[in-house]
CHARMM internal coordinates of N, CA and C (Angstrom, degrees):
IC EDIT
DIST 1 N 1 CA 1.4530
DIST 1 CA 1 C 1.5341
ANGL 1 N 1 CA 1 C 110.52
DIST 1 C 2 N 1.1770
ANGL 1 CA 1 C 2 N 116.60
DIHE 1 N 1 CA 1 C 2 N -41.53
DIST 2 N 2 CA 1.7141
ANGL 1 C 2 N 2 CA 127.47
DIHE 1 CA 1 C 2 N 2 CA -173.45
DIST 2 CA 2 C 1.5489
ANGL 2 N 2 CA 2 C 94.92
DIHE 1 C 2 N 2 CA 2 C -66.04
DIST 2 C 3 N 1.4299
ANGL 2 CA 2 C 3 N 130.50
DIHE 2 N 2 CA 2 C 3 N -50.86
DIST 3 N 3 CA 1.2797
ANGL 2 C 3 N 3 CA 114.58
DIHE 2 CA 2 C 3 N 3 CA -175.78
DIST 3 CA 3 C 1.3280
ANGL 3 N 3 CA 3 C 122.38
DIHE 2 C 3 N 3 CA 3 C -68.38
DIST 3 C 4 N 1.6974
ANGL 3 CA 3 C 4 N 106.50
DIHE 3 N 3 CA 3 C 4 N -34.62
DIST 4 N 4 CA 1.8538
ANGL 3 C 4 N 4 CA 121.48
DIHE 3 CA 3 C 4 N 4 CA 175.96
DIST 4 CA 4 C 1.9038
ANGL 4 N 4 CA 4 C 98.18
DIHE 3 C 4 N 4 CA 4 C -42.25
DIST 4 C 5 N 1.4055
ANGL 4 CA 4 C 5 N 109.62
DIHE 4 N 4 CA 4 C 5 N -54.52
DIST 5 N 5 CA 1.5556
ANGL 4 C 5 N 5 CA 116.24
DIHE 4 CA 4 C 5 N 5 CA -173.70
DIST 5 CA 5 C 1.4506
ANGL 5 N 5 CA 5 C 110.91
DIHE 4 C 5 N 5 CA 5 C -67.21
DIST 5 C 6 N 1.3462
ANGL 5 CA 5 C 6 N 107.62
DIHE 5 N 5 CA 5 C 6 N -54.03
DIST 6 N 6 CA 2.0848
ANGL 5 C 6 N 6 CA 99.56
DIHE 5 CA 5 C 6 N 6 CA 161.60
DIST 6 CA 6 C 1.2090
ANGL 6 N 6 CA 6 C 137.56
DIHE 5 C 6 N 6 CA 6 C -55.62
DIST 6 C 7 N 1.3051
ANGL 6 CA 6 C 7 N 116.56
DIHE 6 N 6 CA 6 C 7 N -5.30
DIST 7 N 7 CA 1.6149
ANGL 6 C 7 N 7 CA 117.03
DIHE 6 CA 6 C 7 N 7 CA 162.35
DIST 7 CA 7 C 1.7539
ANGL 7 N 7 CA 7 C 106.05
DIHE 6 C 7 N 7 CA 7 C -113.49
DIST 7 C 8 N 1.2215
ANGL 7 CA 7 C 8 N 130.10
DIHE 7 N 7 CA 7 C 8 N 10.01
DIST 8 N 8 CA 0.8877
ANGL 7 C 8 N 8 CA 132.64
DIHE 7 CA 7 C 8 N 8 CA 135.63
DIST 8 CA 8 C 1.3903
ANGL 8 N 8 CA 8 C 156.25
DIHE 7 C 8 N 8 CA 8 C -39.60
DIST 8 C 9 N 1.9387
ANGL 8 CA 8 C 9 N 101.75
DIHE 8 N 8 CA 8 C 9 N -71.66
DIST 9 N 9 CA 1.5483
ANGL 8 C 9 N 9 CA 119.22
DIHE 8 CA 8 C 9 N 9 CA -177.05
DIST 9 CA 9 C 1.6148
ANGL 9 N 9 CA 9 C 84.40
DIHE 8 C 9 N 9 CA 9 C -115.38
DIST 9 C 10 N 1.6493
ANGL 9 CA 9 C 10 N 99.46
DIHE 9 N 9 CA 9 C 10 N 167.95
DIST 10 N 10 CA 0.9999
ANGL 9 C 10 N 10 CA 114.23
DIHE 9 CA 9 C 10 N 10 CA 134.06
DIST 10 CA 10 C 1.2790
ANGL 10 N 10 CA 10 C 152.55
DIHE 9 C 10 N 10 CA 10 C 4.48
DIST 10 C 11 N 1.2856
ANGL 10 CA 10 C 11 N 155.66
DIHE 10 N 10 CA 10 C 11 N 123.68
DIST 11 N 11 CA 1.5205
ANGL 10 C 11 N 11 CA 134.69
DIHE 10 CA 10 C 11 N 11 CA 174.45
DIST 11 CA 11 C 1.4769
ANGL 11 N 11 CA 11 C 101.78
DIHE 10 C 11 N 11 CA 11 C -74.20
DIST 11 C 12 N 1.4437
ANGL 11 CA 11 C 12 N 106.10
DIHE 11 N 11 CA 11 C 12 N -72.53
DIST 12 N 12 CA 1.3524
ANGL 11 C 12 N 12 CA 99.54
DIHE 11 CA 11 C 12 N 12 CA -176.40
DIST 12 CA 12 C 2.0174
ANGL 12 N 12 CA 12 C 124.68
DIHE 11 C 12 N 12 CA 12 C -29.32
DIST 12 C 13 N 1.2860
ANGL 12 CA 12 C 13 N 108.59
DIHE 12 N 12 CA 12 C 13 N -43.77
DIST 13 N 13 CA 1.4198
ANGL 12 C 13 N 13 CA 111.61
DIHE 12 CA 12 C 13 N 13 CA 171.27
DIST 13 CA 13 C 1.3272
ANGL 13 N 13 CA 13 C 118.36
DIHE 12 C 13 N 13 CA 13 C -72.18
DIST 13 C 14 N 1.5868
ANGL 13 CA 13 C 14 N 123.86
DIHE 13 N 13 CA 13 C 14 N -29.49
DIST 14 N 14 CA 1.2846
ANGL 13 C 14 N 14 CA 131.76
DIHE 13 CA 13 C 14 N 14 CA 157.15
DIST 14 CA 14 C 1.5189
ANGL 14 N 14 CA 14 C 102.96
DIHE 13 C 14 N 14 CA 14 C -36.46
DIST 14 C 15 N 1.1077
ANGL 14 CA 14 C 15 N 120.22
DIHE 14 N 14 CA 14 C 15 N -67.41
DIST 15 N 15 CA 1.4610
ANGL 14 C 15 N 15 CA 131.81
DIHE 14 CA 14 C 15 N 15 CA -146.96
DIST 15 CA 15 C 1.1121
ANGL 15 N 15 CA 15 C 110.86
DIHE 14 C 15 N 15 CA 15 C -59.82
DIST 15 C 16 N 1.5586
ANGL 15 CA 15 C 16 N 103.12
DIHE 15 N 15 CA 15 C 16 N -44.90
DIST 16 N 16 CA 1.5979
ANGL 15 C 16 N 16 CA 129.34
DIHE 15 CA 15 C 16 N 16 CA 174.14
DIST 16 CA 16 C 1.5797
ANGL 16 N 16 CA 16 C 121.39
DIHE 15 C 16 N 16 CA 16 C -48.12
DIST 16 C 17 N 1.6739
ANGL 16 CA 16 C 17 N 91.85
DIHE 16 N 16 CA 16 C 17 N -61.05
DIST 17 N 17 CA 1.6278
ANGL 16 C 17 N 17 CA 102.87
DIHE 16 CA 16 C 17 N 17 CA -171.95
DIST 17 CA 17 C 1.3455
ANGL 17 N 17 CA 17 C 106.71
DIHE 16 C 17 N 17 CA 17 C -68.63
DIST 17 C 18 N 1.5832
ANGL 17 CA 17 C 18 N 133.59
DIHE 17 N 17 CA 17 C 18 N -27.76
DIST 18 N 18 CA 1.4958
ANGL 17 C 18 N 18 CA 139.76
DIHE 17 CA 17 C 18 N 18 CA 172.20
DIST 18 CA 18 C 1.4546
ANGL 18 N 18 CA 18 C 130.57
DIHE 17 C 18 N 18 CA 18 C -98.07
DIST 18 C 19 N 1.6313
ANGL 18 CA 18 C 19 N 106.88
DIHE 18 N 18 CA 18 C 19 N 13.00
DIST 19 N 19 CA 1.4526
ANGL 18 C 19 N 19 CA 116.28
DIHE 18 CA 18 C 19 N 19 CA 174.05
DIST 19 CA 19 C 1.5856
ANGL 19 N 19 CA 19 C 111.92
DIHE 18 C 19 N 19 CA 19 C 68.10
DIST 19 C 20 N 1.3225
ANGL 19 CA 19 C 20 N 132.71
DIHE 19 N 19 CA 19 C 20 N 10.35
DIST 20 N 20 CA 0.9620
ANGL 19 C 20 N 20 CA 142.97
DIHE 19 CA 19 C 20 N 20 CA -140.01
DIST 20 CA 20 C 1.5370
ANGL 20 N 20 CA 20 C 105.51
DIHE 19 C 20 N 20 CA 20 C -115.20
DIST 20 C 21 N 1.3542
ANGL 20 CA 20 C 21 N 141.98
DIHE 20 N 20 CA 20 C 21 N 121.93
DIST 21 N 21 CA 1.3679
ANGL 20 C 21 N 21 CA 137.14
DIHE 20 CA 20 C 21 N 21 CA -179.52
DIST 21 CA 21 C 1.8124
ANGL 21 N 21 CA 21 C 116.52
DIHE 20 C 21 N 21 CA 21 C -46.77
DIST 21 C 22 N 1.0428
ANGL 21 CA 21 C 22 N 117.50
DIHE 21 N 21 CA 21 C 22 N 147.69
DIST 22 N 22 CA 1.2548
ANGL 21 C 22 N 22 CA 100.27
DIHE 21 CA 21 C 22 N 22 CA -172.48
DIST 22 CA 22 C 1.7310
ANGL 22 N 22 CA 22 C 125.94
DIHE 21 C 22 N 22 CA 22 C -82.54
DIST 22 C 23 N 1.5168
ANGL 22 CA 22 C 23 N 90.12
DIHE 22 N 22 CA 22 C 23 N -1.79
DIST 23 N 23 CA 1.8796
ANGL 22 C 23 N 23 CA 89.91
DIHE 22 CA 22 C 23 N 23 CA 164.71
DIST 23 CA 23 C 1.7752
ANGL 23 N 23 CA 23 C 121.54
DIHE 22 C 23 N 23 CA 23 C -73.22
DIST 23 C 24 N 1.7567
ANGL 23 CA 23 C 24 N 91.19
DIHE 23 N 23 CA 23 C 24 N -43.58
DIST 24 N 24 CA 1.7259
ANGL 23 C 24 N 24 CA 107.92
DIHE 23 CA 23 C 24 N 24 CA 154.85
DIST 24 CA 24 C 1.8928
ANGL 24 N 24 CA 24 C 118.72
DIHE 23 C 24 N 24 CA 24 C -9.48
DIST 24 C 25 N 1.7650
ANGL 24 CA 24 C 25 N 74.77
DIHE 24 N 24 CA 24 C 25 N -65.46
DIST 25 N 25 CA 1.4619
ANGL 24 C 25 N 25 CA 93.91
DIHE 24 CA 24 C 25 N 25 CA -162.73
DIST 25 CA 25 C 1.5349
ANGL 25 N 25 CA 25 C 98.07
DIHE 24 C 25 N 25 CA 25 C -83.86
DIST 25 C 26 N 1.2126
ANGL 25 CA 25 C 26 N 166.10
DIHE 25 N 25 CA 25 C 26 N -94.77
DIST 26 N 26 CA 1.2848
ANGL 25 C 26 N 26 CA 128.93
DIHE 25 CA 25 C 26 N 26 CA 131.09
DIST 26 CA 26 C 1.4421
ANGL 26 N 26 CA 26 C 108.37
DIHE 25 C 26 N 26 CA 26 C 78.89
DIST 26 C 27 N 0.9924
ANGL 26 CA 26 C 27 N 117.52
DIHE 26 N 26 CA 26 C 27 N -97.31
DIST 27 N 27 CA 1.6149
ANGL 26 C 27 N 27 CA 155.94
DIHE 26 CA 26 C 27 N 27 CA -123.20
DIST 27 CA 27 C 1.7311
ANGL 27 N 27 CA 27 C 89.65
DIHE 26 C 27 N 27 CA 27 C -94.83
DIST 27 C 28 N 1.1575
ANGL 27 CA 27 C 28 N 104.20
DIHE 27 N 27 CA 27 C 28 N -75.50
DIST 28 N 28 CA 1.5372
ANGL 27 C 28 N 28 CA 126.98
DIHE 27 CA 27 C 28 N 28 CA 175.53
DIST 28 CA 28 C 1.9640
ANGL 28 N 28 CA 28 C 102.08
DIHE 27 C 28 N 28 CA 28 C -53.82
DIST 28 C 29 N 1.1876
ANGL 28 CA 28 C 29 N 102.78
DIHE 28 N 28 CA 28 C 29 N -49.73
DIST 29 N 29 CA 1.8336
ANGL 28 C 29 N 29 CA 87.49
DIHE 28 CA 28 C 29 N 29 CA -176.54
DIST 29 CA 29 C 1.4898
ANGL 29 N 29 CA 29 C 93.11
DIHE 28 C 29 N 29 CA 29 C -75.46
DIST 29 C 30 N 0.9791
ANGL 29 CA 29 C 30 N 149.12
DIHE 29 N 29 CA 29 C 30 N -35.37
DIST 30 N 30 CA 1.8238
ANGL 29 C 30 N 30 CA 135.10
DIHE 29 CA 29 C 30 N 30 CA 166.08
DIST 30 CA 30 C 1.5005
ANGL 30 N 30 CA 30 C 117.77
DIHE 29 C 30 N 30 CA 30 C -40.32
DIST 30 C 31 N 1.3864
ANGL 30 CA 30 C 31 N 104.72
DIHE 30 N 30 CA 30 C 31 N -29.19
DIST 31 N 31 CA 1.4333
ANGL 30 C 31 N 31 CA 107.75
DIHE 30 CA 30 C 31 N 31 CA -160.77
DIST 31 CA 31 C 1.4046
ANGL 31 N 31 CA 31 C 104.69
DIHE 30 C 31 N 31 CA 31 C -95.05
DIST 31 C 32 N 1.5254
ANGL 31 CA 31 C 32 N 122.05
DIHE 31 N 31 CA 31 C 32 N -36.36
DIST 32 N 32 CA 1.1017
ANGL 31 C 32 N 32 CA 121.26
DIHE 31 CA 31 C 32 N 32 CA 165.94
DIST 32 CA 32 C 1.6682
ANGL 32 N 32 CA 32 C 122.62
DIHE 31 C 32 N 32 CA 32 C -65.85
DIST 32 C 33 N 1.1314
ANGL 32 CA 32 C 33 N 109.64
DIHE 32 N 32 CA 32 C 33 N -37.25
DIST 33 N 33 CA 2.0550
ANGL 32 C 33 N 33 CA 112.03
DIHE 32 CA 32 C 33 N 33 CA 175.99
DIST 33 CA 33 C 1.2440
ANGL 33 N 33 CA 33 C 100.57
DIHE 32 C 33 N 33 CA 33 C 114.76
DIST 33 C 34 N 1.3277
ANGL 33 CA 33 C 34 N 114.31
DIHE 33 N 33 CA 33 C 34 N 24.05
DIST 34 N 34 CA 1.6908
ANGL 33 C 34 N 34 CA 125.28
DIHE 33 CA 33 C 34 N 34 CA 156.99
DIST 34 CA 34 C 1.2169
ANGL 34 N 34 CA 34 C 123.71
DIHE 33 C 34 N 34 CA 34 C -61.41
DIST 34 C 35 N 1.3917
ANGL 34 CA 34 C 35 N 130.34
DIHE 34 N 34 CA 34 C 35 N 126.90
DIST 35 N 35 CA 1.3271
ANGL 34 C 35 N 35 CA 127.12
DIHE 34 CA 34 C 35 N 35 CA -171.30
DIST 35 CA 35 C 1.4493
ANGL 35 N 35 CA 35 C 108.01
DIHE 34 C 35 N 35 CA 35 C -132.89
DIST 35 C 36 N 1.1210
ANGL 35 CA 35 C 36 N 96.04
DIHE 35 N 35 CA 35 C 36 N 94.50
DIST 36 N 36 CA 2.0821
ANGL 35 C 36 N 36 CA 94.80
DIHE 35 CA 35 C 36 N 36 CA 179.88
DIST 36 CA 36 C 1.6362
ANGL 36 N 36 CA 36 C 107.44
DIHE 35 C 36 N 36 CA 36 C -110.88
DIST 36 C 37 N 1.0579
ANGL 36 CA 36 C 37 N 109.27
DIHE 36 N 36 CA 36 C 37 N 15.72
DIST 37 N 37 CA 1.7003
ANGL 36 C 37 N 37 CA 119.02
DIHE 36 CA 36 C 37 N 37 CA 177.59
DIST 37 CA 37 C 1.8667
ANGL 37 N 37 CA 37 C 105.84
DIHE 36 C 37 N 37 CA 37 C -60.69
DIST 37 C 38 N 1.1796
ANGL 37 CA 37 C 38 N 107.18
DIHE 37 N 37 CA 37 C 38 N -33.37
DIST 38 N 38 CA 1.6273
ANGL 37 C 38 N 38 CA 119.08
DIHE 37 CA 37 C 38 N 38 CA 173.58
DIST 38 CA 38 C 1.5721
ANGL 38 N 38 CA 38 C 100.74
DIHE 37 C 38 N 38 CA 38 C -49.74
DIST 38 C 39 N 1.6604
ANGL 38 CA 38 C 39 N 73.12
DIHE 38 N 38 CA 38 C 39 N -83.50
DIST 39 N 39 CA 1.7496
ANGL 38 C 39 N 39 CA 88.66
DIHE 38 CA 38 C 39 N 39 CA -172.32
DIST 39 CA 39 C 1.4646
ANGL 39 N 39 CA 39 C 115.26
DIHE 38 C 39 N 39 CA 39 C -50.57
DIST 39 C 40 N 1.4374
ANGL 39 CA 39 C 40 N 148.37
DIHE 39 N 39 CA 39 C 40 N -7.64
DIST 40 N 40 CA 1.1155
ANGL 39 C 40 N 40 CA 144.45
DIHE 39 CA 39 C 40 N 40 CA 166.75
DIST 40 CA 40 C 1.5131
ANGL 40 N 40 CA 40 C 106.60
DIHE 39 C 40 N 40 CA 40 C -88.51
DIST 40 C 41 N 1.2043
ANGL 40 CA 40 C 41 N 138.85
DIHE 40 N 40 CA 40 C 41 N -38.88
DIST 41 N 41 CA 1.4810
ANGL 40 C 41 N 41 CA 149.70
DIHE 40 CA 40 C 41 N 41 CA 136.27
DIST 41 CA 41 C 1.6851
ANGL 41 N 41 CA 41 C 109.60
DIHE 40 C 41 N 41 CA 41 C -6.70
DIST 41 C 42 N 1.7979
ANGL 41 CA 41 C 42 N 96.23
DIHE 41 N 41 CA 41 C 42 N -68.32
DIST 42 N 42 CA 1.4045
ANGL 41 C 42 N 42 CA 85.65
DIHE 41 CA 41 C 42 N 42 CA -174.91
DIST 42 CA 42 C 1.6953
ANGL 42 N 42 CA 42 C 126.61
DIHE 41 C 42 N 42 CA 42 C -82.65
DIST 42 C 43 N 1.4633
ANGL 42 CA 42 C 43 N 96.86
DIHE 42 N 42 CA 42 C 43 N -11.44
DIST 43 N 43 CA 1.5783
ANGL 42 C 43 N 43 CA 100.75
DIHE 42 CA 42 C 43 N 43 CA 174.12
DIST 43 CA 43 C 1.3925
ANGL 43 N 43 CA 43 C 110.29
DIHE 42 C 43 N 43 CA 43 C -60.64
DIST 43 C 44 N 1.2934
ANGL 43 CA 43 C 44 N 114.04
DIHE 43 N 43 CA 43 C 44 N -49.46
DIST 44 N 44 CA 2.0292
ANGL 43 C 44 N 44 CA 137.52
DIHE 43 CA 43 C 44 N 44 CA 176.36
DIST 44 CA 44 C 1.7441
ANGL 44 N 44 CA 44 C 85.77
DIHE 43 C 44 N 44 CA 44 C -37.11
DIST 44 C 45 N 0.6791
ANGL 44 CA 44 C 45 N 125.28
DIHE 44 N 44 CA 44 C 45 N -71.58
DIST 45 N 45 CA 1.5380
ANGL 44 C 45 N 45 CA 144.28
DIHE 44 CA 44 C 45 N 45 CA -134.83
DIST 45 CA 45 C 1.7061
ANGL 45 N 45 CA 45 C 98.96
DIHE 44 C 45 N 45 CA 45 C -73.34
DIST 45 C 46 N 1.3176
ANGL 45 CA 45 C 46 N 114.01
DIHE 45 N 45 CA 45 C 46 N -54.96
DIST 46 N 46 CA 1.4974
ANGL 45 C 46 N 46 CA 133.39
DIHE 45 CA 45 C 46 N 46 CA 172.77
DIST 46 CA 46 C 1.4577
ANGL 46 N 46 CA 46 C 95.80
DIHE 45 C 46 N 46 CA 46 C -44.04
DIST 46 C 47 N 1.5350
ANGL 46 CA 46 C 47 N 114.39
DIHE 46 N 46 CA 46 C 47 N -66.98
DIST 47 N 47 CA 1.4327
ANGL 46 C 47 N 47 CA 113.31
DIHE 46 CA 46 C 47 N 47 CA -141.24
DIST 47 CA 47 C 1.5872
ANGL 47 N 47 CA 47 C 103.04
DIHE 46 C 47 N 47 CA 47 C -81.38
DIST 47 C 48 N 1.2578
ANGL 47 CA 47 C 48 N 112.51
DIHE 47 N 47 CA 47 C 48 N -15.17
DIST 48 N 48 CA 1.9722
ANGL 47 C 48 N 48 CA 118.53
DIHE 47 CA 47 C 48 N 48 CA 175.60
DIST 48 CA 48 C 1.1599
ANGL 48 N 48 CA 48 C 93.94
DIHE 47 C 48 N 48 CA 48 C -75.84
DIST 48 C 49 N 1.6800
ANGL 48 CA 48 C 49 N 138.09
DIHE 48 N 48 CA 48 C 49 N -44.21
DIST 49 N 49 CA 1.5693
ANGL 48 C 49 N 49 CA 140.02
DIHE 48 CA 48 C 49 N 49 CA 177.53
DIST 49 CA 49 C 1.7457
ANGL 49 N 49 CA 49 C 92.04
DIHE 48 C 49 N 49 CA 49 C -32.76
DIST 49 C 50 N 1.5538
ANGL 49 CA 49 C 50 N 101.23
DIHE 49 N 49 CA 49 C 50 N -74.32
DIST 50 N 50 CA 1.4319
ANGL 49 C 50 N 50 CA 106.37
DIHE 49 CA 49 C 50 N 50 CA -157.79
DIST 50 CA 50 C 1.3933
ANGL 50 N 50 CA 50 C 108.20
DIHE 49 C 50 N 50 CA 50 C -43.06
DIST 50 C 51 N 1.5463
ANGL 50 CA 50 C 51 N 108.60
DIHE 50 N 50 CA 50 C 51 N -58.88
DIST 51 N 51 CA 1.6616
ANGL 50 C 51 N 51 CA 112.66
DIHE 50 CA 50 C 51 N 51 CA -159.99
DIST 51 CA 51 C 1.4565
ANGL 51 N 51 CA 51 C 108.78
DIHE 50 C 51 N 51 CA 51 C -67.09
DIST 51 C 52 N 1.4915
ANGL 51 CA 51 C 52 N 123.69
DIHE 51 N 51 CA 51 C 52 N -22.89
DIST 52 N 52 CA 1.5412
ANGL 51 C 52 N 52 CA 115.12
DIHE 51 CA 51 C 52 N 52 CA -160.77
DIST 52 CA 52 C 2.0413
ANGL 52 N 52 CA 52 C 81.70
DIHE 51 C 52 N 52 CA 52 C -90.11
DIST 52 C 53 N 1.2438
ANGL 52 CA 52 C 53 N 131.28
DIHE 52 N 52 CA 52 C 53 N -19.09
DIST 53 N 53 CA 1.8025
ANGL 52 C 53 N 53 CA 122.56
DIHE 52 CA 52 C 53 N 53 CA -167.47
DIST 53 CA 53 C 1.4073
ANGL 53 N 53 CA 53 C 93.21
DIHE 52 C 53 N 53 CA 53 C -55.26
END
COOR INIT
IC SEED 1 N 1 CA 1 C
IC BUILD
């Protein structure tokens, strides 16, 4: 179940929702075949949009 939820969310929200440091969480979404490297990509990407407007 812990891995079903790590390839799910987030790490950082992993970390959150399980009290868990966020390398923890990290560690565990690697292990499951979680890939949020995208989705952290596109957050990066959004938030330079904002600051460079």
């Amino acid at each position: 179940m812990l891995f079903a939820l790590a390839q799910e969310v987030p790490a950082g929200l992993l970390s959150k929702m399980l009290g868990v440091h966020t390398s923890v969480a990290v560690v565990w979404q690697r292990a499951s075949g979680g890939d949020w490297m995208g989705y952290a990509a596109e957050v990066t990407a959004r938030s330079a949009i904002r600051i460079g407007s």
